[in-house]
N, C-alpha and C positions, 0 to 999 in steps of 0.2 A: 107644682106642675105648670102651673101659669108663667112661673118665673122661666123656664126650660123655653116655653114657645116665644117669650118675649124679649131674649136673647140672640136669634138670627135677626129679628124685627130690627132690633138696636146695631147692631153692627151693619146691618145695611144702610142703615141709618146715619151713621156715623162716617162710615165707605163714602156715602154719595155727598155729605158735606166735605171730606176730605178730597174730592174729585178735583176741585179747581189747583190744588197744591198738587195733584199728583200730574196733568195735565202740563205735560215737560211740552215745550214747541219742538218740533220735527227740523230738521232742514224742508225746505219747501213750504213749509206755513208758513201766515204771514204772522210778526213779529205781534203777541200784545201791545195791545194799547196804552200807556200810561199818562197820568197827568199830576207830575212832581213838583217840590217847590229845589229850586238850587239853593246851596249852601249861601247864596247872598240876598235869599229872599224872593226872584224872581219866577213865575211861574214855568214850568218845562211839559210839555207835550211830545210826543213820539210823531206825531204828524208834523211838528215843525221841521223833522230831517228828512224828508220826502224827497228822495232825487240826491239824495247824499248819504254814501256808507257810513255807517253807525255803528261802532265797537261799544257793548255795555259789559262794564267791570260792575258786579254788585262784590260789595265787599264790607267790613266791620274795622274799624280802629282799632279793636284788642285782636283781631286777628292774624297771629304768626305769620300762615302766608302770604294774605294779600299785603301784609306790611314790604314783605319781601321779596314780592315779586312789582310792588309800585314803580320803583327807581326803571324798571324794564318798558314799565308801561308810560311813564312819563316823555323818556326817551325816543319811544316809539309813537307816541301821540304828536310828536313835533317834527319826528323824520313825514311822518305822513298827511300832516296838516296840511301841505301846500296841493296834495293830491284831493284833499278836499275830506277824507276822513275825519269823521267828529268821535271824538273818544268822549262816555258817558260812563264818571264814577257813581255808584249809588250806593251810595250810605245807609246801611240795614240796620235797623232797630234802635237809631240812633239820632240826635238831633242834629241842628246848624252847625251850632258851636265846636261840637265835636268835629264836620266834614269839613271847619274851616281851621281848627288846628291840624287836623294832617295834613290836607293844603299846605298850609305854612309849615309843618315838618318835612313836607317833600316836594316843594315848592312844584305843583301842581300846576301847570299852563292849560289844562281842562276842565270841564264845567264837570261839579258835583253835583250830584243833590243826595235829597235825602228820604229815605221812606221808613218815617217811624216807625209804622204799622205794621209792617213787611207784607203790605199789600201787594207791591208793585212785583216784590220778589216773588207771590205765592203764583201771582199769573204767570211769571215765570218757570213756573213749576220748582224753585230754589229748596224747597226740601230743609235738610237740612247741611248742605253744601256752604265751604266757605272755600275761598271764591267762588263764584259763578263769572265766566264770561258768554257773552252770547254778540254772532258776529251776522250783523244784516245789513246785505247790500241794499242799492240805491232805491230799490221799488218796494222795499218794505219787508223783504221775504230772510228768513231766518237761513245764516249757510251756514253757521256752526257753532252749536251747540257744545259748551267743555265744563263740568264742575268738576271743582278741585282745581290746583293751582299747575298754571302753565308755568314752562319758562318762556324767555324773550324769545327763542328762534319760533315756539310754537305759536306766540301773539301773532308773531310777525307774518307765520303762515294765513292765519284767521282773515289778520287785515287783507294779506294780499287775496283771498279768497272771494274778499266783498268786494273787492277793485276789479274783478273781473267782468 
């Protein structure tokens, strides 16, 4: 009997730790906070793109599609570099080593980094999504939100999104 009433206890329980992972950003919220190391070691902050649209690709090295949709995003990181879009790979569940061999398998001109922990993804509300992209314009605020894999013309919407 005891085990019956301590069963809703536990699952609320369990719900309300689970909250931060479930706790997807909205368009119109502003973007979590992170504070990353990049795949060369340097510290990365979300405050440092303050006043600059921010494309963030979280993605896995063994992963089929973000492998497949990178070439798209690499391309697209350089068409819109000089407009001042900063493209952010993040490396889930994975170390350095790892986000600087697919760098050098898809010669990557954007700053990686990496979140062991898949802390940085849980804020994100990442679930269990592979890809995640998430697209925030210049003041910090989330315009669009996409798990699972895009193709290039739908990046390309995203970025022009945050350029607005």
């Amino acid at each position: 009997m005891m085990l019956v009433r301590a069963v809703p206890l536990l699952a609320a329980l369990l719900l309300a730790l689970a909250a931060p992972v479930l706790a997807i950003p909205r368009p119109g919220d502003s973007a979590p906070a992170f504070n990353l190391t990049s795949a060369d070691g340097k510290p990365l902050v979300n405050a440092a793109f303050r006043g600059r649209p921010v494309y963030l690709n979280f993605f896995a090295t063994w992963c089929g599609p973000c492998r497949a949709e990178t070439p798209s995003i690499v391309a697209l990181s350089k068409k819109y570099a000089a407009r001042g879009v900063r493209v952010v790979g993040i490396d889930v569940g994975e170390d350095a080593a790892k986000a600087q061999g697919f760098a050098r398998d898809f010669h990557v001109p954007y700053t990686l980094a990496v979140d062991p922990d898949s802390t940085t993804r849980a804020s994100y509300g990442g679930g269990l999504y592979f890809p995640l992209h998430v697209f925030i314009d210049a003041k910090g605020i989330v315009r669009l939100y996409h798990p699972g894999e895009m193709s290039a013309t739908e990046i390309e919407a995203g970025i022009e999104r945050i350029l607005k």
